[in-house]
N, C-alpha and C positions, 0 to 999 in steps of 0.2 A: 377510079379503078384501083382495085385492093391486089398488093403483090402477090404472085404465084407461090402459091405452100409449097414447101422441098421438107419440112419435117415433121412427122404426124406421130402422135402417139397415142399407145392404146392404153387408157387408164385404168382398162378392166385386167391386164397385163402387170403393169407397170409396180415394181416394190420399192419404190424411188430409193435403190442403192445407191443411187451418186456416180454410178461408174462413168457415166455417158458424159456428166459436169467433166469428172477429172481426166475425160481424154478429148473432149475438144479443144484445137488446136488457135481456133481463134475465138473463144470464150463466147460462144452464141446463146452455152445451154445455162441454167440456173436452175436450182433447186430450193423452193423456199415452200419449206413444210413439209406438207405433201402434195405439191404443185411441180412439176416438172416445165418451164419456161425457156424457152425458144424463141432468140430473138432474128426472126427471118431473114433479114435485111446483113446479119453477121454470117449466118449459116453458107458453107459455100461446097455444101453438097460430098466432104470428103469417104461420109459414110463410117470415120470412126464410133461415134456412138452406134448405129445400127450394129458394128461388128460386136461391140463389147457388152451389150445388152443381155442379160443371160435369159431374160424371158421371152426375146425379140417381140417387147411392148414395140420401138421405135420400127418404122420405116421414112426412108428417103425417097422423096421422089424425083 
């Protein structure tokens, strides 16, 4: 059974600023290239990146 998604992003959105990296508080998100990475299992839903997103590519679920 594969863990419940809480971070979803939209790549048609997304100008991988970096901003969402530098405000998560427990280092869930990564940025390598132009790959925006999300490690589920760290994510604990605080909803800082969706705030700082300026194209709201990100949603929290």
């Amino acid at each position: 059974m594969s863990e419940i998604e809480k971070f979803r992003l939209d790549e048609r959105k997304c100008i991988y600023c970096g901003g969402c990296v530098s405000v998560c508080p427990v280092l869930a998100i990564t940025l390598e290239e132009t790959r925006i990475i999300c490690d589920q299992k760290k994510c604990t839903r605080c909803r800082a990146c969706e705030k700082v997103c300026p194209l709201k590519a990100i949603t929290i679920i």
